[in-house]
Biopython code that builds the backbone (N, CA, C, O; Angstrom):
import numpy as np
from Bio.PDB.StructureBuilder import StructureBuilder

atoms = [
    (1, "UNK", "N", (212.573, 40.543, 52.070)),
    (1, "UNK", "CA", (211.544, 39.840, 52.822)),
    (1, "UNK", "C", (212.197, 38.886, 53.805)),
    (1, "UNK", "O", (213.098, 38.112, 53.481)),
    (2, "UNK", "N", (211.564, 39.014, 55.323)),
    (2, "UNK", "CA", (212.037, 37.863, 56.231)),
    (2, "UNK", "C", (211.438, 36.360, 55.782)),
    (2, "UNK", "O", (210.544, 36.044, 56.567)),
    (3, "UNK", "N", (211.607, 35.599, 55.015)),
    (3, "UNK", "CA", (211.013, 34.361, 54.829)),
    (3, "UNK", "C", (211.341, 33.402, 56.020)),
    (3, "UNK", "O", (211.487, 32.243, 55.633)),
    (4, "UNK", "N", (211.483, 33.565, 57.265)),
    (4, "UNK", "CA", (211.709, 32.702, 58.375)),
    (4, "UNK", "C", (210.502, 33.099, 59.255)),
    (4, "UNK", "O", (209.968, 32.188, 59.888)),
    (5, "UNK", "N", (209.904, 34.624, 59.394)),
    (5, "UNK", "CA", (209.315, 35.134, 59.607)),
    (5, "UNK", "C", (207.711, 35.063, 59.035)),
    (5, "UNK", "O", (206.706, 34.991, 59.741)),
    (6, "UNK", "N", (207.762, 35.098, 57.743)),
    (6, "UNK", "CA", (206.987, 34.463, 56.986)),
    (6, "UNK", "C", (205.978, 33.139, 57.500)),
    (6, "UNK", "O", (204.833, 32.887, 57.875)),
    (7, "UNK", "N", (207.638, 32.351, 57.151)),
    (7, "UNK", "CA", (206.944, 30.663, 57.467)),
    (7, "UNK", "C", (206.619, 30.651, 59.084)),
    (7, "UNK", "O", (206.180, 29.653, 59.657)),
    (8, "UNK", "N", (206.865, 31.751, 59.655)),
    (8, "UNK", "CA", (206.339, 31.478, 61.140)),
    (8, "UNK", "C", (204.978, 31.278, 60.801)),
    (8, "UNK", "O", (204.253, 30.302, 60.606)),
    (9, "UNK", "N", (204.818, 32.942, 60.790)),
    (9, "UNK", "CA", (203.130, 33.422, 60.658)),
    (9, "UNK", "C", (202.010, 32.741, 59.719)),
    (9, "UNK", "O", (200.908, 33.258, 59.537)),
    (10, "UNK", "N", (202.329, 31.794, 59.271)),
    (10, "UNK", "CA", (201.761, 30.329, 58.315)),
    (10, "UNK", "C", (201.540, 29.738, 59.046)),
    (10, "UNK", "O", (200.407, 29.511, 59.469)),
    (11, "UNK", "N", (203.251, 28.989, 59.705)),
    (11, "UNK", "CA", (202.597, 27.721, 60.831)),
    (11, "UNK", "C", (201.834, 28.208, 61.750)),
    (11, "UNK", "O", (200.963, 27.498, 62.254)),
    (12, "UNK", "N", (202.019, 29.487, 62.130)),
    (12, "UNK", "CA", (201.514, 30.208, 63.839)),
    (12, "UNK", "C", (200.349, 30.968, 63.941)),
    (12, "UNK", "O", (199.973, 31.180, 65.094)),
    (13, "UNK", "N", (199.635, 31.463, 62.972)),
    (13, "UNK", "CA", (198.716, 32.664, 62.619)),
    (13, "UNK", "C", (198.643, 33.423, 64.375)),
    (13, "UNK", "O", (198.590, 32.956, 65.512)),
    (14, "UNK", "N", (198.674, 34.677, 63.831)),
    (14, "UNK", "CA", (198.178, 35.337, 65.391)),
    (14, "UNK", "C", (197.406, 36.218, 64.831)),
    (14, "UNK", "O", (197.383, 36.619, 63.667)),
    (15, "UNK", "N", (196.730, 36.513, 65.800)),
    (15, "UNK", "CA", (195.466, 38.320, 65.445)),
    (15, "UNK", "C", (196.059, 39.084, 65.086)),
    (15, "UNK", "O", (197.036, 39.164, 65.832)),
    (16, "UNK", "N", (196.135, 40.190, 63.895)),
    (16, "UNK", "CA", (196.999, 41.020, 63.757)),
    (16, "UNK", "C", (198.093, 41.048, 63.072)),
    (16, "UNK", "O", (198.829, 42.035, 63.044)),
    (17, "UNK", "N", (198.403, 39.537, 62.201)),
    (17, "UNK", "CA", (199.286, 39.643, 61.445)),
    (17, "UNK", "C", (198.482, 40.067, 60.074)),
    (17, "UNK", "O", (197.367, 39.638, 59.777)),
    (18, "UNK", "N", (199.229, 40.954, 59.329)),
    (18, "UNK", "CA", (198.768, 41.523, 58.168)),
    (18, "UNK", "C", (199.865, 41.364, 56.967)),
    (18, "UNK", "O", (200.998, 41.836, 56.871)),
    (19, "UNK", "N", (199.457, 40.909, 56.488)),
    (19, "UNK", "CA", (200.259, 40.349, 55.005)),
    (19, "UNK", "C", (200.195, 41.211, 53.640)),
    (19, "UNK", "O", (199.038, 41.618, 53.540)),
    (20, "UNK", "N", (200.674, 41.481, 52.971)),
    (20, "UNK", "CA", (200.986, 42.610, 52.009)),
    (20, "UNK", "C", (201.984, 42.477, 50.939)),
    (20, "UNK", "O", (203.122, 42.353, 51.389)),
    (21, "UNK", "N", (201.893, 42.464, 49.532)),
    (21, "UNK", "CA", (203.130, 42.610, 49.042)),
    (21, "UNK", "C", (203.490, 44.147, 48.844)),
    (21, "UNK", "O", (203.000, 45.004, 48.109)),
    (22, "UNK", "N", (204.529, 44.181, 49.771)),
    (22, "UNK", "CA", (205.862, 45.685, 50.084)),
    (22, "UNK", "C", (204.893, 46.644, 50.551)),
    (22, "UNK", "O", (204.972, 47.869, 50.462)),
    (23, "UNK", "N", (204.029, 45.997, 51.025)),
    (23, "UNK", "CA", (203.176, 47.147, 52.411)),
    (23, "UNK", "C", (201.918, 47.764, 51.228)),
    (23, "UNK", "O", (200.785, 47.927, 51.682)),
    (24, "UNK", "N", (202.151, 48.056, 49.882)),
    (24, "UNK", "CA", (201.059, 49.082, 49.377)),
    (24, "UNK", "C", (199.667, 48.152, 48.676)),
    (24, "UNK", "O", (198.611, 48.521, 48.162)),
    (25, "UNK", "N", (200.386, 46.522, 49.002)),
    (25, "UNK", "CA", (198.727, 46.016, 48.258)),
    (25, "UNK", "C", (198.524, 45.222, 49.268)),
    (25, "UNK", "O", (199.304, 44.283, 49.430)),
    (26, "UNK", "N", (197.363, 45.436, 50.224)),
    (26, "UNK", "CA", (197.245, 44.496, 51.065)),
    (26, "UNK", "C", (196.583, 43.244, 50.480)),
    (26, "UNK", "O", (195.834, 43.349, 49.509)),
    (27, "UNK", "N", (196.926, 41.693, 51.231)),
    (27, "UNK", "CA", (196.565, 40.753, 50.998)),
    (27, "UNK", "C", (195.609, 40.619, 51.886)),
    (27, "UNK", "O", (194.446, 40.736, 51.499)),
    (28, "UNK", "N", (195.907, 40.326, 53.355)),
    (28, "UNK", "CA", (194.532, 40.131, 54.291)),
    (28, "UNK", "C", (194.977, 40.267, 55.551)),
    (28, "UNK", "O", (196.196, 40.101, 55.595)),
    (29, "UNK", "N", (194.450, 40.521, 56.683)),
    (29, "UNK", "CA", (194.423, 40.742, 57.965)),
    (29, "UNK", "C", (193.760, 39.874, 58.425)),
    (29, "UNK", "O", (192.672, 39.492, 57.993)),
    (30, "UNK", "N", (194.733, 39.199, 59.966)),
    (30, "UNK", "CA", (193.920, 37.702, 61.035)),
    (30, "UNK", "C", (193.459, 38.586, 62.055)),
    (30, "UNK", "O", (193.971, 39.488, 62.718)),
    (31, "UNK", "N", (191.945, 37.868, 61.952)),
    (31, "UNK", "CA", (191.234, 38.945, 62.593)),
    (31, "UNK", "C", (190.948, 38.184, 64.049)),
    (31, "UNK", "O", (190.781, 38.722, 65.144)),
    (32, "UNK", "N", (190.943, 36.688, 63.704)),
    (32, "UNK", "CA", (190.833, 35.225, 64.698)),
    (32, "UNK", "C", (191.078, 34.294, 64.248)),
    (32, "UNK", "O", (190.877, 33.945, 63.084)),
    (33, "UNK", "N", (191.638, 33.629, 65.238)),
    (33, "UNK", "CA", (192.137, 32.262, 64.571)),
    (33, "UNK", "C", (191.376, 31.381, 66.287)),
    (33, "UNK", "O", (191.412, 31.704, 67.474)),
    (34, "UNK", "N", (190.849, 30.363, 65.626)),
    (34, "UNK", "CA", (190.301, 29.337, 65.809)),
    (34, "UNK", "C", (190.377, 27.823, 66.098)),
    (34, "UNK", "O", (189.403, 27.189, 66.503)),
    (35, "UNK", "N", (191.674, 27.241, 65.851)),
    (35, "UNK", "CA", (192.275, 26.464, 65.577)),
    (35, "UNK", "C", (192.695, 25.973, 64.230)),
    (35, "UNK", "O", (193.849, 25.951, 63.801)),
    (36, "UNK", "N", (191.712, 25.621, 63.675)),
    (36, "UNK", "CA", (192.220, 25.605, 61.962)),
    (36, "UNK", "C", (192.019, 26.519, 61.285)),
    (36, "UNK", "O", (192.627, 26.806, 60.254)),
    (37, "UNK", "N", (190.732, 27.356, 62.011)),
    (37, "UNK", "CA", (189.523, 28.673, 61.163)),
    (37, "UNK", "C", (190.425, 29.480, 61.354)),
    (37, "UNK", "O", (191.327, 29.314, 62.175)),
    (38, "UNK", "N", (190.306, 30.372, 60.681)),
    (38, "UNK", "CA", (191.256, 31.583, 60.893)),
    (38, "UNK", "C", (190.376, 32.580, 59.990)),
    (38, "UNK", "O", (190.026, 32.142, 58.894)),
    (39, "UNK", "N", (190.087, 33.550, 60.259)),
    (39, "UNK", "CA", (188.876, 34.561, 60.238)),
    (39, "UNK", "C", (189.935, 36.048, 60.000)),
    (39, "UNK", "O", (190.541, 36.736, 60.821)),
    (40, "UNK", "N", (189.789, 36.156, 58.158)),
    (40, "UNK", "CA", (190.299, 37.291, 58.075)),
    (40, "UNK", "C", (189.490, 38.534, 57.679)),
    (40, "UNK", "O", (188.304, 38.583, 58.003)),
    (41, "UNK", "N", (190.007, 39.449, 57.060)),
    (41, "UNK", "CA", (189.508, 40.628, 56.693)),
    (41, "UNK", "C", (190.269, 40.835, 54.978)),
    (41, "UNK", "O", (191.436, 41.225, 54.931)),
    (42, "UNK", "N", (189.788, 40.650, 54.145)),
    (42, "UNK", "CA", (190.437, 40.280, 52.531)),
    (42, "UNK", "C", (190.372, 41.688, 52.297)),
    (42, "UNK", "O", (189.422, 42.469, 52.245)),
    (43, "UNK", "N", (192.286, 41.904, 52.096)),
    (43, "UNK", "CA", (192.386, 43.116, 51.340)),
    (43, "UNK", "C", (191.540, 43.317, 50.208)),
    (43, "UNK", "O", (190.692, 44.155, 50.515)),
    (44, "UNK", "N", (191.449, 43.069, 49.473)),
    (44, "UNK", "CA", (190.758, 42.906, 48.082)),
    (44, "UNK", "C", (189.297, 43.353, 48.084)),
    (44, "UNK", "O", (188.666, 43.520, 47.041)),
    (45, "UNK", "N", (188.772, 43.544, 49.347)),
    (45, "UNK", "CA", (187.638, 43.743, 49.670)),
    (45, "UNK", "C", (187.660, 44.799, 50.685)),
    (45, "UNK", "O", (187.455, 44.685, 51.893)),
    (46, "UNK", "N", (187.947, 45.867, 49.986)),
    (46, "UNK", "CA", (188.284, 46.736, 50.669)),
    (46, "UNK", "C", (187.375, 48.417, 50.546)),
    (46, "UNK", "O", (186.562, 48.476, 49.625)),
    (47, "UNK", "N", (187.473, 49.234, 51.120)),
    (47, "UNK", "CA", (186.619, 50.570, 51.021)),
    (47, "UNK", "C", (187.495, 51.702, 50.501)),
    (47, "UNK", "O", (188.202, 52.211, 51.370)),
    (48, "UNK", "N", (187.629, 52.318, 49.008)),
    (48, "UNK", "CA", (188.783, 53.108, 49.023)),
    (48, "UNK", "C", (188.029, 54.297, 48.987)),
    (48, "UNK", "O", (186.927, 54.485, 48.470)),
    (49, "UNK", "N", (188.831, 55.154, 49.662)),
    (49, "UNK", "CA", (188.463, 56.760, 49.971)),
    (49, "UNK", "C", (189.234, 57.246, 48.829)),
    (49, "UNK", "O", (189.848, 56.446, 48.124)),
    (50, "UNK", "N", (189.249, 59.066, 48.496)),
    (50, "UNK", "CA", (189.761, 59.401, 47.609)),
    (50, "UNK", "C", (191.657, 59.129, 47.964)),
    (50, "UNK", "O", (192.492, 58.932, 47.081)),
    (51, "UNK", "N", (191.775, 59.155, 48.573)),
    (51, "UNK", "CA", (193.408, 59.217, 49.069)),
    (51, "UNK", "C", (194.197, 57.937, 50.106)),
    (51, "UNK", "O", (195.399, 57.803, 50.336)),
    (52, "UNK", "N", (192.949, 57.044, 50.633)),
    (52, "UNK", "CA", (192.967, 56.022, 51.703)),
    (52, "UNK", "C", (192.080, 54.951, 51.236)),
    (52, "UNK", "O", (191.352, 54.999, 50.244)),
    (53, "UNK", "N", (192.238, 53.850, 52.169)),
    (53, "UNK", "CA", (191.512, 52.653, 52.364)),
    (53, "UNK", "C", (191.086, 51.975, 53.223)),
    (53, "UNK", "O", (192.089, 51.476, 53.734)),
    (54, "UNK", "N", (190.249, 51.628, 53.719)),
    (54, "UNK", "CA", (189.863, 50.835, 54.583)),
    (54, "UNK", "C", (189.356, 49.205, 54.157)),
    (54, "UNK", "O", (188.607, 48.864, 53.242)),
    (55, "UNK", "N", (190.074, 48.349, 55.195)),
    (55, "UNK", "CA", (189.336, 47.044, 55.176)),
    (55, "UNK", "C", (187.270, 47.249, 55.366)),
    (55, "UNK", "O", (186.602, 48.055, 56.014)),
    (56, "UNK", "N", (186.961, 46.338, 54.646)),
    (56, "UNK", "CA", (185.331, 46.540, 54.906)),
    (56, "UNK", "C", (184.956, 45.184, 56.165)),
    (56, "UNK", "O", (184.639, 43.996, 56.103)),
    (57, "UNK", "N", (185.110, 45.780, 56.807)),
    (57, "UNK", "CA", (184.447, 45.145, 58.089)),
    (57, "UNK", "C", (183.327, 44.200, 57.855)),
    (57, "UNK", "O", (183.261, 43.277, 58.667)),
    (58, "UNK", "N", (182.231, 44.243, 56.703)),
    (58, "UNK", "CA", (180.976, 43.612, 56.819)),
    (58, "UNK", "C", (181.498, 41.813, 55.821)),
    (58, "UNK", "O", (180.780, 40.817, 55.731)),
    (59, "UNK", "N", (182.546, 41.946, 55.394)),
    (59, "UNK", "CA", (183.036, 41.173, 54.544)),
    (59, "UNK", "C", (184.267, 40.430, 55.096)),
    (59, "UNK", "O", (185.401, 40.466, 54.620)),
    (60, "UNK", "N", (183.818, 39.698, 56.263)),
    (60, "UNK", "CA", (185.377, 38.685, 56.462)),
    (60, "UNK", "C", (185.532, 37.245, 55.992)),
    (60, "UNK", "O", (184.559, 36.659, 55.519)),
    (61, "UNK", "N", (186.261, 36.881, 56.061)),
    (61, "UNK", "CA", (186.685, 35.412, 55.774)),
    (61, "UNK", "C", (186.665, 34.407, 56.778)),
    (61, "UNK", "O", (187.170, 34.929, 57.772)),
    (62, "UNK", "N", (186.300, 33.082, 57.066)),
    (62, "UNK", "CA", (186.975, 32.058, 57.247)),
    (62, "UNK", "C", (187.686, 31.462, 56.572)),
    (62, "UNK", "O", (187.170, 31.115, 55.510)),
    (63, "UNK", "N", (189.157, 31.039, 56.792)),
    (63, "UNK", "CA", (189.832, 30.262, 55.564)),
    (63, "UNK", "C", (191.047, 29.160, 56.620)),
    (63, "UNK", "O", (191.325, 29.232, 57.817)),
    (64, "UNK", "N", (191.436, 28.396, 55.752)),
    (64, "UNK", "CA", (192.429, 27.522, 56.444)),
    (64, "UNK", "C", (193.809, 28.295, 56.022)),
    (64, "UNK", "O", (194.069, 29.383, 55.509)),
    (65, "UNK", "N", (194.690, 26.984, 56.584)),
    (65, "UNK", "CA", (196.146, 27.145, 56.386)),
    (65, "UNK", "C", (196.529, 27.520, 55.265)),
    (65, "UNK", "O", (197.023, 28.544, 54.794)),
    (66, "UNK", "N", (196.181, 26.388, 54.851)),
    (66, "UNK", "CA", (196.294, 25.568, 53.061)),
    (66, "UNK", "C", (195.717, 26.995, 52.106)),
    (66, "UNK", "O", (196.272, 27.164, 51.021)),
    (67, "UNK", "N", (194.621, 27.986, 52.526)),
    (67, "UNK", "CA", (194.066, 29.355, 52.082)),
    (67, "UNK", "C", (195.373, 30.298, 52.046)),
    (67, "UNK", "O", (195.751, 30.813, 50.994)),
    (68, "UNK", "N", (196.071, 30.493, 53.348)),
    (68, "UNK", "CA", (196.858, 31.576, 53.743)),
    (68, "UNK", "C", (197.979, 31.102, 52.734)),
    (68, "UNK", "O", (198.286, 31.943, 51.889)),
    (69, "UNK", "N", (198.790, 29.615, 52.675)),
    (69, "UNK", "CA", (199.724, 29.516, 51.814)),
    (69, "UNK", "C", (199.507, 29.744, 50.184)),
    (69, "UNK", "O", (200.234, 30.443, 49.477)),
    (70, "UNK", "N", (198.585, 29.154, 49.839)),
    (70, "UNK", "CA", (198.159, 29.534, 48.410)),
    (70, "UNK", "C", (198.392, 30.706, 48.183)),
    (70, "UNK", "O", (199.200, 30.988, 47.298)),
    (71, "UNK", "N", (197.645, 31.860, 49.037)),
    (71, "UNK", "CA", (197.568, 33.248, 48.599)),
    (71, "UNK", "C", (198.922, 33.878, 48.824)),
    (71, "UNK", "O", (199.162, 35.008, 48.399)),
    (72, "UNK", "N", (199.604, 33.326, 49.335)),
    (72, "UNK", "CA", (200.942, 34.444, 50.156)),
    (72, "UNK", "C", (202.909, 33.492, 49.652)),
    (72, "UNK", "O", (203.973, 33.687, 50.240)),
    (73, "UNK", "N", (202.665, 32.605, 48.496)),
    (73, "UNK", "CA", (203.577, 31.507, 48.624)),
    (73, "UNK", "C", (203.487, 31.611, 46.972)),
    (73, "UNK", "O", (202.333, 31.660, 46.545)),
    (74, "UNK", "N", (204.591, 31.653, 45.943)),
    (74, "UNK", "CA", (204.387, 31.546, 45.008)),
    (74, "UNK", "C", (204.298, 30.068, 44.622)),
    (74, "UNK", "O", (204.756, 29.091, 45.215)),
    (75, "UNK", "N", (203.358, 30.166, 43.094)),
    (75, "UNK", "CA", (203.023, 28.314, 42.881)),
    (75, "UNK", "C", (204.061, 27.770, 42.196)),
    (75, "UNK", "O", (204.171, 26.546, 42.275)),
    (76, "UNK", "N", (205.129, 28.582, 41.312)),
    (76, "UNK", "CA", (206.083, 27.644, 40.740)),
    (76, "UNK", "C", (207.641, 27.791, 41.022)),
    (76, "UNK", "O", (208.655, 27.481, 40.397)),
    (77, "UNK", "N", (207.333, 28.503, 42.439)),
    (77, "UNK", "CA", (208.992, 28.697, 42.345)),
    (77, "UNK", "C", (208.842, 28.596, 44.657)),
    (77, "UNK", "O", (207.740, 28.527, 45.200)),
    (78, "UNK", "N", (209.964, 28.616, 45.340)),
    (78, "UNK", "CA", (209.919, 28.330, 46.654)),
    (78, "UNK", "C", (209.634, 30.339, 46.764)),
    (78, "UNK", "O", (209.754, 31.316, 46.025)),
    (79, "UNK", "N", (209.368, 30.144, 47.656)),
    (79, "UNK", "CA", (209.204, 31.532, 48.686)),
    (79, "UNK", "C", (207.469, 32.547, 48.403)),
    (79, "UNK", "O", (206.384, 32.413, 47.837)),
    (80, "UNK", "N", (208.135, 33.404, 49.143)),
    (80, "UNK", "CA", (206.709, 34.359, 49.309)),
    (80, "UNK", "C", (206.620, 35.123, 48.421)),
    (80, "UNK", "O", (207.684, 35.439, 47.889)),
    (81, "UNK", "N", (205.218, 35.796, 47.837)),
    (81, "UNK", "CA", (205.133, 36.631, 46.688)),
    (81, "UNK", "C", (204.709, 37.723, 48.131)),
    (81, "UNK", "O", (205.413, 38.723, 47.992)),
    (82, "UNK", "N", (204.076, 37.830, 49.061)),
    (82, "UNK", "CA", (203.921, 38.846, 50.132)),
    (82, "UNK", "C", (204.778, 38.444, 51.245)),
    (82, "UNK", "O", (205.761, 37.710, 51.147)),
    (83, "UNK", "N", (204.344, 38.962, 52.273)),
    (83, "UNK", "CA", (205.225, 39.558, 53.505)),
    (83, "UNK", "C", (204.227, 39.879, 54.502)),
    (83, "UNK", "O", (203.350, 40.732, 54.362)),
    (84, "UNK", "N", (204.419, 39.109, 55.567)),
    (84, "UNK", "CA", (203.835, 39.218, 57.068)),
    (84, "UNK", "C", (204.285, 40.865, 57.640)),
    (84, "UNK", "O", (205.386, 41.329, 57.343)),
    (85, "UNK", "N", (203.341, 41.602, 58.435)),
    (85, "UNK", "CA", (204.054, 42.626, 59.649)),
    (85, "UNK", "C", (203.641, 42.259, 60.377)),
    (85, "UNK", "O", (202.472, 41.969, 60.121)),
    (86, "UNK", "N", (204.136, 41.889, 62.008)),
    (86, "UNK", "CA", (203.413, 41.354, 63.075)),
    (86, "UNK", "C", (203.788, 42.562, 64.129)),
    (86, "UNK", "O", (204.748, 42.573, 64.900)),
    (87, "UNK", "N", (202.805, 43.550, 63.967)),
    (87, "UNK", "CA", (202.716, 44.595, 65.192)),
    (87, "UNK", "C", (201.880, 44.922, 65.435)),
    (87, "UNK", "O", (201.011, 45.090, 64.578)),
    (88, "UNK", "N", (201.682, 45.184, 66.677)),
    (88, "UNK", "CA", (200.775, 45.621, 67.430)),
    (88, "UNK", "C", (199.327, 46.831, 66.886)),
    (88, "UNK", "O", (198.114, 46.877, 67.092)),
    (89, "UNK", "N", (200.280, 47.613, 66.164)),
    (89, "UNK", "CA", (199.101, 48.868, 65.523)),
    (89, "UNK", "C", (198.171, 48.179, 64.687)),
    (89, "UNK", "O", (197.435, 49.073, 64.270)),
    (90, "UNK", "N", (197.824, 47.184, 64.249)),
    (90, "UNK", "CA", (196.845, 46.414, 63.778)),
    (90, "UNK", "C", (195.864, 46.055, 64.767)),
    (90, "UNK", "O", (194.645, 46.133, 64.609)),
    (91, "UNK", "N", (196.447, 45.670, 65.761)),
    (91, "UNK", "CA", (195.180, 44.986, 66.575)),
    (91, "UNK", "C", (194.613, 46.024, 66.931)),
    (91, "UNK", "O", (193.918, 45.752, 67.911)),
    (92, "UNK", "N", (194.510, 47.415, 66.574)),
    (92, "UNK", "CA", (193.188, 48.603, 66.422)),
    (92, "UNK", "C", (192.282, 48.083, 65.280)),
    (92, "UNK", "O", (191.076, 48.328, 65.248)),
    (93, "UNK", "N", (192.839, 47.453, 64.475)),
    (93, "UNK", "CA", (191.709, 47.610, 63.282)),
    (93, "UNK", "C", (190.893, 45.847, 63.795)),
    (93, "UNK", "O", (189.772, 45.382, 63.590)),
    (94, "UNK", "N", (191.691, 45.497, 64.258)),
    (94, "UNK", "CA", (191.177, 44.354, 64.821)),
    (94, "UNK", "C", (189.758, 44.530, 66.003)),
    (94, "UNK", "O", (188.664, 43.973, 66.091)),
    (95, "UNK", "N", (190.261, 45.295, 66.565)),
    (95, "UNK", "CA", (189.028, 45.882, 67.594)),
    (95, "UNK", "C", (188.302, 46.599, 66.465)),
    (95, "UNK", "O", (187.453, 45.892, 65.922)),
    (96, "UNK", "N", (188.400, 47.563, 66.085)),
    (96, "UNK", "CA", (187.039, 47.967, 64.938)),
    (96, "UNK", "C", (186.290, 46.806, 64.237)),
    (96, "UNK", "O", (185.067, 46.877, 64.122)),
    (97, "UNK", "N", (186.815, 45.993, 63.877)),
    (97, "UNK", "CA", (185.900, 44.924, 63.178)),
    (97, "UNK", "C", (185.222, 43.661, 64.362)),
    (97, "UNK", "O", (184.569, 42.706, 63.943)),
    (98, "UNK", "N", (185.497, 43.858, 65.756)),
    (98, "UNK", "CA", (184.704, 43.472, 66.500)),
    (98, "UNK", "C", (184.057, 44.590, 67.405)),
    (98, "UNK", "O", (183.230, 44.112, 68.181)),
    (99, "UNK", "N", (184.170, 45.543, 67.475)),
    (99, "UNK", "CA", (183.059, 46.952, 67.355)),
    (99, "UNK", "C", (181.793, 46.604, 66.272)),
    (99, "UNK", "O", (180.568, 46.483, 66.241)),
    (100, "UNK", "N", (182.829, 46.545, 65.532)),
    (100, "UNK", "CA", (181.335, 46.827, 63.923)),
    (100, "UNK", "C", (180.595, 45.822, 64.029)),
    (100, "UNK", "O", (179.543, 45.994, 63.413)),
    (101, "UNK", "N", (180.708, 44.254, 64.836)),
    (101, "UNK", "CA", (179.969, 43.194, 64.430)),
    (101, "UNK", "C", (178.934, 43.164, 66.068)),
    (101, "UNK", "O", (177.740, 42.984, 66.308)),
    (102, "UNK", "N", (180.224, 43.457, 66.956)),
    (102, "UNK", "CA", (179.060, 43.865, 68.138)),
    (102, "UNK", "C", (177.930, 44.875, 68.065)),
    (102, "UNK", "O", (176.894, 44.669, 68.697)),
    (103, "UNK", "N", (178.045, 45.665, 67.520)),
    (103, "UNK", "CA", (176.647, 46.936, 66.883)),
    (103, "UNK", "C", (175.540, 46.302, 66.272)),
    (103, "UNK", "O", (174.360, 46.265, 66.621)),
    (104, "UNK", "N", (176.303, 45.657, 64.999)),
    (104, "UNK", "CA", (175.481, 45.249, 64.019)),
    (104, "UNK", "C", (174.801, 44.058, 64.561)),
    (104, "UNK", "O", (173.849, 43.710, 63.863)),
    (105, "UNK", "N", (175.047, 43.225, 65.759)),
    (105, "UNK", "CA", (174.460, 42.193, 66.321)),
    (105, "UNK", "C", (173.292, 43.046, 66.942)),
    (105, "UNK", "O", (172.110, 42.843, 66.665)),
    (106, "UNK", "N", (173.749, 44.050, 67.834)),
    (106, "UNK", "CA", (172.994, 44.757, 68.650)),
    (106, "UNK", "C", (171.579, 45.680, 68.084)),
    (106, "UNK", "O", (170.527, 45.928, 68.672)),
    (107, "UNK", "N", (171.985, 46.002, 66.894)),
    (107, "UNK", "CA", (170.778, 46.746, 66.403)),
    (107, "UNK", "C", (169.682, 45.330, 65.613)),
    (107, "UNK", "O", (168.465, 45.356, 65.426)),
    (108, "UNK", "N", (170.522, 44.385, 65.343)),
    (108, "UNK", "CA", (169.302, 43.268, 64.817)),
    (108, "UNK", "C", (168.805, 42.828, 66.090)),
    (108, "UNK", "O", (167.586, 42.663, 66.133)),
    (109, "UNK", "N", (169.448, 42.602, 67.123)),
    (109, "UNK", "CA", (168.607, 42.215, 68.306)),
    (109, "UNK", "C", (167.529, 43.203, 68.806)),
    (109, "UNK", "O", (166.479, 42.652, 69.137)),
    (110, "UNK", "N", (167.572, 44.744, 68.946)),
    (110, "UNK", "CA", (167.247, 45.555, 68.617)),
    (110, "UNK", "C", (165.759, 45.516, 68.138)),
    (110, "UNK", "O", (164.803, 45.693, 68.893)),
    (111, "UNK", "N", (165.683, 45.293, 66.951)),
    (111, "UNK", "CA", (164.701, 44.834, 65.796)),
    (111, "UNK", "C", (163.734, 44.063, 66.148)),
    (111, "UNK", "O", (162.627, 44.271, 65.652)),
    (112, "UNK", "N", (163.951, 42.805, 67.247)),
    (112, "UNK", "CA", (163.060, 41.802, 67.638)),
    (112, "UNK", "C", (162.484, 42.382, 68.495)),
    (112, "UNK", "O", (161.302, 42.142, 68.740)),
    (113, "UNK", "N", (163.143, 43.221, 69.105)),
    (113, "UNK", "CA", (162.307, 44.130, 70.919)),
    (113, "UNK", "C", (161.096, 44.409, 70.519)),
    (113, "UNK", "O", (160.299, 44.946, 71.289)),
]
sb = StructureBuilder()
sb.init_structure("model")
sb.init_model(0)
sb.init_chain("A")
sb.init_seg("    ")
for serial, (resi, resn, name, xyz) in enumerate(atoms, 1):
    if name == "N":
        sb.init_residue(resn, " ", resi, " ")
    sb.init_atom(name, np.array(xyz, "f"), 0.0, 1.0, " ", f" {name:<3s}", serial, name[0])
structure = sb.get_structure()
């Protein structure tokens, strides 16, 4: 694990960083950050297919700093129990979950017509 890398994406949050311990259990995806808000997508809350998974779009988070370290920082010893990836092929799933909320705005507005 890069733990310099790590403690970036703590102090720094960007869209698209996705956190994981060793890539196969996701922790959560920054979907926006806000200034303190930071608006994820909780692995844990997730859609599993027979062979795949998907984040569930209808289920995101607001959470703070102090949220992201708890979950990603072990409590009795220094370092990370997960691991940041900061690339680009995320910010697709990032656009799907502002697809899915632009629709779902659109068909309740929809509703009032």
């Amino acid at each position: 694990m890069n733990d310099l890398l790590n403690q970036e994406a703590l102090d720094n949050p960007q869209v698209g960083d996705y956190w994981s311990e060793r890539v196969f259990c996701p922790y959560f995806l920054v979907v926006k950050v806000d200034g303190d808000k930071i608006t994820i997508l909780n692995g844990f809350d997730r859609i599993i297919h027979k062979y795949t998974w998907e984040f569930d779009y209808s289920k995101h988070q607001v959470v703070d700093r102090q949220w992201m370290i708890d979950k990603v920082t072990y409590k009795s010893n220094t370092g990370f129990v997960a691991e940041v990836i900061r690339k680009e092929k995320f910010l697709s799933i990032v656009e799907e979950w502002k697809q899915f909320h632009r629709d779902r705005i659109s068909k309740e507005l929809d509703e009032f017509r």
